[in-house]
C-alpha positions as semicolon CSV with decimal commas, in nm:
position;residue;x (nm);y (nm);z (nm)
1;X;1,180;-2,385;-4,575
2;X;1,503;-2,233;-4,379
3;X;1,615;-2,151;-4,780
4;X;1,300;-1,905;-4,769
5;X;1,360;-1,741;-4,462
6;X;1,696;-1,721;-4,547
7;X;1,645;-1,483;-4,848
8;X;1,380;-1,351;-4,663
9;X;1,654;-1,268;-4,362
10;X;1,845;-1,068;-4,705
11;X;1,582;-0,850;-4,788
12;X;1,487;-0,741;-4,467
13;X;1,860;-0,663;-4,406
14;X;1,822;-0,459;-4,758
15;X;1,550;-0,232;-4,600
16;X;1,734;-0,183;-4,257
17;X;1,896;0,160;-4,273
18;X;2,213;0,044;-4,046
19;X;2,300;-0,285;-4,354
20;X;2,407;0,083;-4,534
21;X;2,739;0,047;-4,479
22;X;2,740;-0,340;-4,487
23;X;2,924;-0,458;-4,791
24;X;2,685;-0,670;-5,034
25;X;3,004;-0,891;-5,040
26;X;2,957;-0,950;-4,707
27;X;2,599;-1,005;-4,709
28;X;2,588;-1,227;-5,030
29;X;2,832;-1,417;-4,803
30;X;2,620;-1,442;-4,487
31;X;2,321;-1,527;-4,706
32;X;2,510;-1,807;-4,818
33;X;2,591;-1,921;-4,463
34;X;2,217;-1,937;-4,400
35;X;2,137;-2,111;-4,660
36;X;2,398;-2,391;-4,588
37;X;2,296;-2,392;-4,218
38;X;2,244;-2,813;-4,172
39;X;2,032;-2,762;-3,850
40;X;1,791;-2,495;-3,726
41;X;2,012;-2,462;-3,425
42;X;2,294;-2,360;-3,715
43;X;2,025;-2,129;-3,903
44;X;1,901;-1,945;-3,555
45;X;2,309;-1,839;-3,492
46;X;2,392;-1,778;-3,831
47;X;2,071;-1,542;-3,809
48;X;2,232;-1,347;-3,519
49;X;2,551;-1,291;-3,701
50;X;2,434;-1,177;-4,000
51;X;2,201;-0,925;-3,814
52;X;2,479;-0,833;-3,606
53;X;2,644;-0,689;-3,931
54;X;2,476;-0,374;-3,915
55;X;2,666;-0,255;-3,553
56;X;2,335;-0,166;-3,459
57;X;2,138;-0,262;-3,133
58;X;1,860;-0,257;-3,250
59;X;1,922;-0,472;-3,533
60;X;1,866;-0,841;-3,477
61;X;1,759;-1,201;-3,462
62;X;1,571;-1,286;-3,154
63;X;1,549;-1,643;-3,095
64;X;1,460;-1,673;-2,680
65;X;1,106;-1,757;-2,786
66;X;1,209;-2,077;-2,967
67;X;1,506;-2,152;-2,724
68;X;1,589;-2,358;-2,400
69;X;1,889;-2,244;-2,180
70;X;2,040;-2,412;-1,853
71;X;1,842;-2,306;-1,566
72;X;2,077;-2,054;-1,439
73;X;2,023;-1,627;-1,497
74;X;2,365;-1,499;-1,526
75;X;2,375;-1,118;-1,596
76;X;2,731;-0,885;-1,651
77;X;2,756;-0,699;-1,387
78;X;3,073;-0,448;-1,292
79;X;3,318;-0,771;-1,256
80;X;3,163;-0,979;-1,534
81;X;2,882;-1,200;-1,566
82;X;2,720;-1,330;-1,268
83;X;2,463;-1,561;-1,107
84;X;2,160;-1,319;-0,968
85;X;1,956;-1,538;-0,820
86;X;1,945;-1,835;-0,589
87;X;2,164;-1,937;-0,287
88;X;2,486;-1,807;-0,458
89;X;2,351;-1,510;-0,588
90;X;2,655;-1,271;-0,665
91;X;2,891;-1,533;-0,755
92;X;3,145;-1,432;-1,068
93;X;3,144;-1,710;-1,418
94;X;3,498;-1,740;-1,443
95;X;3,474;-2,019;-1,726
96;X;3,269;-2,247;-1,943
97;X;3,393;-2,611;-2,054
98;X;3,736;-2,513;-1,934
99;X;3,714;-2,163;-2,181
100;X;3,755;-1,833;-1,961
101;X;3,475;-1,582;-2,051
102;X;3,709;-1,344;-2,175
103;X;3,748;-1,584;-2,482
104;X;3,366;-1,662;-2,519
105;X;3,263;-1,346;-2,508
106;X;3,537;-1,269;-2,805
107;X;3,395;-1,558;-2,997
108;X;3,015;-1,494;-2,967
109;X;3,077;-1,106;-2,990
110;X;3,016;-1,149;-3,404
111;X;2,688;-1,290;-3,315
112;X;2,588;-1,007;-3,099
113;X;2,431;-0,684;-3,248
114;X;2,512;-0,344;-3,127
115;X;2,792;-0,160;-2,925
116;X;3,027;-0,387;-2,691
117;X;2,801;-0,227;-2,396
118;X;2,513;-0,401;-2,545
119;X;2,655;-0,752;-2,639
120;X;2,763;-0,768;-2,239
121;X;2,378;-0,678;-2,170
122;X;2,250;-1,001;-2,417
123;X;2,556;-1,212;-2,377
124;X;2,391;-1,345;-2,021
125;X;2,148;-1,575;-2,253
126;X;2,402;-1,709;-2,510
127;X;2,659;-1,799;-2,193
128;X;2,321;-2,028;-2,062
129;X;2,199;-2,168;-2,442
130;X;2,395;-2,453;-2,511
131;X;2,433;-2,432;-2,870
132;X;2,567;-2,104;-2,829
133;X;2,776;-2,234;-2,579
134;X;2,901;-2,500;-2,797
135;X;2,996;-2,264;-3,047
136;X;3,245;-2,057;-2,835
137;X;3,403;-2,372;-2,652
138;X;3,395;-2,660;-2,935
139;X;3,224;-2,897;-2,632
140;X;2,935;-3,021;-2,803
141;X;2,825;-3,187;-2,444
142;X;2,629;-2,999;-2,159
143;X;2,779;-2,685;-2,026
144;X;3,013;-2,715;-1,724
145;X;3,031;-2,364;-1,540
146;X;3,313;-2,303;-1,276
147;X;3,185;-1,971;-1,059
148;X;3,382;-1,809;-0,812
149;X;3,166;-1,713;-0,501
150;X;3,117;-1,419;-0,318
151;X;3,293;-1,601;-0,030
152;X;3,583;-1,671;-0,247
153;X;3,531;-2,041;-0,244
154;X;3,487;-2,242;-0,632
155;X;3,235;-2,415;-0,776
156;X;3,108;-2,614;-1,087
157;X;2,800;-2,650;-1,202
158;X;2,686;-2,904;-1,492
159;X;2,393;-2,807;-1,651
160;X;2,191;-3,139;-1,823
161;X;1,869;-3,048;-1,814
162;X;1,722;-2,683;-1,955
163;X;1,402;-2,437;-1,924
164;X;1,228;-2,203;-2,177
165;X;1,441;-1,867;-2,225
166;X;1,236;-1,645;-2,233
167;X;1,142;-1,787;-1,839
168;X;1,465;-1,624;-1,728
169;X;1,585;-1,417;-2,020
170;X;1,338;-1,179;-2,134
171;X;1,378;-1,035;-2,492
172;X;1,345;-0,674;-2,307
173;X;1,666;-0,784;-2,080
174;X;1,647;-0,526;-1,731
175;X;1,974;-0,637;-1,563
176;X;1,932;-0,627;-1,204
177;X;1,795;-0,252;-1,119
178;X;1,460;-0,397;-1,000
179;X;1,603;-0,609;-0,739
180;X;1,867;-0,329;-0,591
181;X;1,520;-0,099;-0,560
182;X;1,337;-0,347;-0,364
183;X;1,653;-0,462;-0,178
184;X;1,673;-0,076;-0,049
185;X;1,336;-0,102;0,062
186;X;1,220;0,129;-0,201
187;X;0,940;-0,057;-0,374
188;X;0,887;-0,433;-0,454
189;X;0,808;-0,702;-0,708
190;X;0,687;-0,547;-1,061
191;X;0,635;-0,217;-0,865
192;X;1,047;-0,185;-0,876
193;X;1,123;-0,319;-1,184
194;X;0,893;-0,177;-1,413
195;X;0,691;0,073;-1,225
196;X;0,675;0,489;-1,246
197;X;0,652;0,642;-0,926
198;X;0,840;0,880;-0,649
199;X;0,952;0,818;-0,368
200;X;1,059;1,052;-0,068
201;X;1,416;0,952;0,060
202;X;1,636;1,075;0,312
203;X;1,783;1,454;0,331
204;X;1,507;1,566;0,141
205;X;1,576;1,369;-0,190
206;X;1,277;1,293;-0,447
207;X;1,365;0,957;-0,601
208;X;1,193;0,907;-0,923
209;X;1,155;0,542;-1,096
210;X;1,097;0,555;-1,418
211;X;1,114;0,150;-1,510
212;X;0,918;0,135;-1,848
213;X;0,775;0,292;-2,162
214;X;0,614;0,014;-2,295
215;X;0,353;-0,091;-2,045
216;X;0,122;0,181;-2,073
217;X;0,020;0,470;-2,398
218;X;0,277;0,764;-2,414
219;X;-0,039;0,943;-2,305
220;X;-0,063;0,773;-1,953
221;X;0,297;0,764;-1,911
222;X;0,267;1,165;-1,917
223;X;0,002;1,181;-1,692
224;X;0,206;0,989;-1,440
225;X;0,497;1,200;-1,468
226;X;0,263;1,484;-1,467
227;X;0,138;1,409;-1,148
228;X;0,493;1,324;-1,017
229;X;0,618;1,673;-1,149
230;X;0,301;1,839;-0,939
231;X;0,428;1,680;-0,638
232;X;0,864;1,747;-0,672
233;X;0,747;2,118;-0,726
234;X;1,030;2,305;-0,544
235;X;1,231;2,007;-0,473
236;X;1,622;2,103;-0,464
237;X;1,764;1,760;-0,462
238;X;1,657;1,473;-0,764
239;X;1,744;1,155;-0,869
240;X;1,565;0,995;-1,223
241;X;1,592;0,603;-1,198
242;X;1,618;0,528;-1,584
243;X;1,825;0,164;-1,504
244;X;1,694;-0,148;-1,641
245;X;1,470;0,053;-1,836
246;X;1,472;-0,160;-2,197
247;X;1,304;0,165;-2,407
248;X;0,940;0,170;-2,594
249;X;0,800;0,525;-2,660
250;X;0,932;0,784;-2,484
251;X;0,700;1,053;-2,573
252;X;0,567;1,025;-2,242
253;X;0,888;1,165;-2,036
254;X;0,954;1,398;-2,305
255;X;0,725;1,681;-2,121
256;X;0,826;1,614;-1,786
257;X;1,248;1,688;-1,866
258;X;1,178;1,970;-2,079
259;X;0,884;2,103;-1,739
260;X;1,155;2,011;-1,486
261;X;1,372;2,374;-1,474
262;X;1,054;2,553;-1,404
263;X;0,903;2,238;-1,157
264;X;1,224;2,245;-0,955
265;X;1,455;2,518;-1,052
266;X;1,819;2,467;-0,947
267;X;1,771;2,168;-0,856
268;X;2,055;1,916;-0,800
269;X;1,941;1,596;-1,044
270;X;2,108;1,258;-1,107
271;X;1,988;1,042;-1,391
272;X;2,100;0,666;-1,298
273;X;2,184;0,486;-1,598
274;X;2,286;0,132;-1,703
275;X;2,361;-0,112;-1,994
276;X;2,032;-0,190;-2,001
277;X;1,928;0,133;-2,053
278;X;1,831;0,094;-2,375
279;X;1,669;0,337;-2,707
280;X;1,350;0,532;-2,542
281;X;1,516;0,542;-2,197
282;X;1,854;0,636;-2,354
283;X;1,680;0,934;-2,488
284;X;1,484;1,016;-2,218
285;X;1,827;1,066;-2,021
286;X;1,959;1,315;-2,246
287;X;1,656;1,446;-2,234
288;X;1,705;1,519;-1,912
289;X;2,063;1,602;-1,923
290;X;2,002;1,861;-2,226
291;X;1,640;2,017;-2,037
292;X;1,744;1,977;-1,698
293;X;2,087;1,963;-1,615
294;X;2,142;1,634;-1,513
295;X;2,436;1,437;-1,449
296;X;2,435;1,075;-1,549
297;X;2,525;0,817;-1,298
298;X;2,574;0,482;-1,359
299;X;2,744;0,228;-1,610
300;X;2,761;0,325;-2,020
301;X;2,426;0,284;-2,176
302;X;2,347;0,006;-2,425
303;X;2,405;0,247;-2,704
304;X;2,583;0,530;-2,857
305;X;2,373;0,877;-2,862
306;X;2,348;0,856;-3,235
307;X;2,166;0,490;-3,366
308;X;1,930;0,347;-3,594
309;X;1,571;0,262;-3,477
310;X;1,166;0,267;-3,583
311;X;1,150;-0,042;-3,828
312;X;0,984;-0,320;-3,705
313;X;0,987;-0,741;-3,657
314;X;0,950;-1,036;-3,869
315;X;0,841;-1,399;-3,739
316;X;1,023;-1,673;-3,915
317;X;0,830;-1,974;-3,831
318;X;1,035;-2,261;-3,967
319;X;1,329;-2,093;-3,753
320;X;1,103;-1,956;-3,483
321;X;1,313;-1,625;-3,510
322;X;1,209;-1,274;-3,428
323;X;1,367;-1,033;-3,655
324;X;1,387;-0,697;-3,524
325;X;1,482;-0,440;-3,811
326;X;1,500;-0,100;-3,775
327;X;1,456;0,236;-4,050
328;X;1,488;0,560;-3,841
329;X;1,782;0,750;-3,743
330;X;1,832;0,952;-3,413
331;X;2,092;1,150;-3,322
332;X;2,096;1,272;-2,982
333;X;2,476;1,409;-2,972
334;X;2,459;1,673;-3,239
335;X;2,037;1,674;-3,235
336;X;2,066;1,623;-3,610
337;X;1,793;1,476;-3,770
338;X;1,789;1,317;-4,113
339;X;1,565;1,474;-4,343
340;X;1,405;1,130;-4,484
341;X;1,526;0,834;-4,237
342;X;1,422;1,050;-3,865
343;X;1,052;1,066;-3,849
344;X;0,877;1,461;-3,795
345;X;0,767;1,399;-3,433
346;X;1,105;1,278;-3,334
347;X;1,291;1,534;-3,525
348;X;1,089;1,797;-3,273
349;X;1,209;1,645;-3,004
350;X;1,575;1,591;-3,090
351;X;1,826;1,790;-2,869
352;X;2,183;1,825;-2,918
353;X;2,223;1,650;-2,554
354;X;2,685;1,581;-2,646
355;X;2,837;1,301;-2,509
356;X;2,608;1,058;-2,281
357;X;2,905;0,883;-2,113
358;X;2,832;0,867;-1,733
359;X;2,960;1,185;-1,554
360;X;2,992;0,947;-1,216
361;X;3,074;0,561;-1,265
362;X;2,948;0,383;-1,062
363;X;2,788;-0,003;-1,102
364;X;2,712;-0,282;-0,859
365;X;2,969;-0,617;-0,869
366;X;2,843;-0,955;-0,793
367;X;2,929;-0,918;-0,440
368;X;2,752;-0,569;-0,404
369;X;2,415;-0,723;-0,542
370;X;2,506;-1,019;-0,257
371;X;2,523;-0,786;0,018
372;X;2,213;-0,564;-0,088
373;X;2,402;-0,242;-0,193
374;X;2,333;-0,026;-0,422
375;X;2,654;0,121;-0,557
376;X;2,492;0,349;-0,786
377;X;2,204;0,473;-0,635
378;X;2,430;0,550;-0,311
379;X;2,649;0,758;-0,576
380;X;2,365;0,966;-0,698
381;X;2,237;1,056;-0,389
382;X;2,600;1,149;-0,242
383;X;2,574;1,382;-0,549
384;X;2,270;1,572;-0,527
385;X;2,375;1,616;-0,158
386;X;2,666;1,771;-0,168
């Protein structure tokens, strides 16, 4: 029964360190939302908002599994949200139903956990799920997108028919970063999008890709960035790939930024960055900025230095929802840990790494991902070779 899962949905909230600061007032109130939700469709959304409460990306109701979107993968880029693949690849949403995105995005932003940085990194599924859709435009009848193409030319798209999410919006969202990497030529397929490796480029610059923590044990992860660090020993120019890197454990790159000084002292080292550089990968970069001296490149991450994490998930099955909750603290501004909410092993870690807004901004448009160009990775390696 959705009336289960709805005080179910409450207690978990209860338990989630960020809910904190969440007024009961205004969780008795979005408990009773859920439990008036007529549809499953209504429950699912109402789920998202109340999770959402919390400010905290971590914190949330996951319903891709259970959902169908229009066939179309839009993802914000530098100029907003835009198609990233097919024939018109690069071309800019500029409204839904008649509604510009501007005023969608304000209306679904309630139902969108985290920092702003972080509802443009998951708004890309709610702009293709109709109910969603529906919500933020009051047109209960199939989405009608107007784009504007990379040519400059307009066009609409109707979308009646729809595919599994999670078949073009993964719960782990990665943005585009794997297709710039293979569209320089650096690697391909999985290889770029979730792979670790290095790379020799031009002028003497080791390119690292660091795509994932959650494929493989912390343990292997080391070993690969042990072997990398074996083989940069003496470089003098760096750049760290951390974009599109969703998080996991990141234990692994822990030994490798606080090695680096000694592997490659003085070396010149750019940590690429973007909004969906998210929890593990946001603290391997200041990681890397606090061990290493690196300068972040890039776009803002998908969260503050400072957040709520750990916790867990919950399957709903009447709603099909995923709740992700969360019970540890990190704090990777001041390196403050909390004495009861951050566990020991992280608390070891935790540097005082200061502000992890990009030193260089830098972040590919629609057309840039059209023409194959790699704003930010051309950014980072100006850097490191000046």
């Amino acid at each position: 029964m959705l009336a289960d899962e709805a005080r179910r949905i409450r207690k978990i909230a209860a338990k989630d360190t960020s809910f904190h600061k969440v007024a009961a007032a205004d969780l008795d109130a979005a408990e009773a939302r859920l439990a008036q939700a007529a549809t499953v469709t209504g429950f699912r959304l109402e789920a998202m908002r109340t999770l959402a409460l919390g400010r905290n990306g971590h914190s949330r109701a996951i319903v891709n599994a259970a959902a169908q979107v229009a066939p179309i993968r839009l993802v914000w880029l530098a100029d907003g949200p835009c198609l990233v693949e097919g024939s018109q690849a690069g071309a800019r949403l500029l409204a839904v139903n008649g509604i510009s995105v501007a005023e969608i995005l304000a209306k679904l932003r309630p139902y969108l956990a985290g920092t702003d940085q972080r509802a443009r990194a998951l708004v890309g599924f709610m702009l293709a799920w109709p109910p969603a859709v529906a919500l933020a435009t009051e047109v209960p009848s199939a989405p009608a997108y107007r784009f504007a193409t990379v040519g400059g030319d307009q066009i609409e798209l109707t979308a009646t028919d729809t595919v599994p999410a999670e078949s073009l919006y993964p719960v782990g969202e990665r943005g585009v970063a794997g297709r710039l990497v293979a569209l320089q030529g650096i690697a391909y397929g999985d290889e770029a999008v979730r792979g670790i490796f290095l790379r020799q480029l031009a002028r003497q610059v080791s390119y690292v890709r660091i795509g994932d923590f959650r494929a493989t044990p912390p343990t292997a992860t080391a070993a690969q960035l042990s072997a990398i660090a074996t083989e940069i020993q003496g470089a003098r120019r760096l750049v760290v790939d951390l974009r599109g890197n969703p998080g996991g454990n990141f234990f692994g790159a822990a030994a490798f930024a606080r090695d680096l000084p000694e592997v490659a002292p003085g070396a010149a080292l750019a940590v690429l960055v973007d909004k969906f550089t998210f929890s593990a990968a946001l603290v391997a970069a200041a990681l890397l900025k606090f061990h290493a001296g690196g300068r972040l490149v890039g776009e803002e991450m998908g969260d503050t230095a400072a957040f709520h994490a750990e916790g867990g998930t919950a399957l709903l099955p009447q709603s099909g929802l995923l709740i992700r909750y969360s019970d540890g603290w990190h704090d990777w501004a001041e390196g403050k840990a909390d004495p009861v909410l951050t566990p020991p092993e992280i608390a070891r870690e935790m540097v005082p790494a200061g502000s992890l807004t990009p030193d260089i901004v830098a972040a590919p448009t629609g057309a840039d991902l059209a023409a194959g160009h790699d704003t930010a990775l051309a950014a980072a390696l100006a850097m490191v070779r000046d």
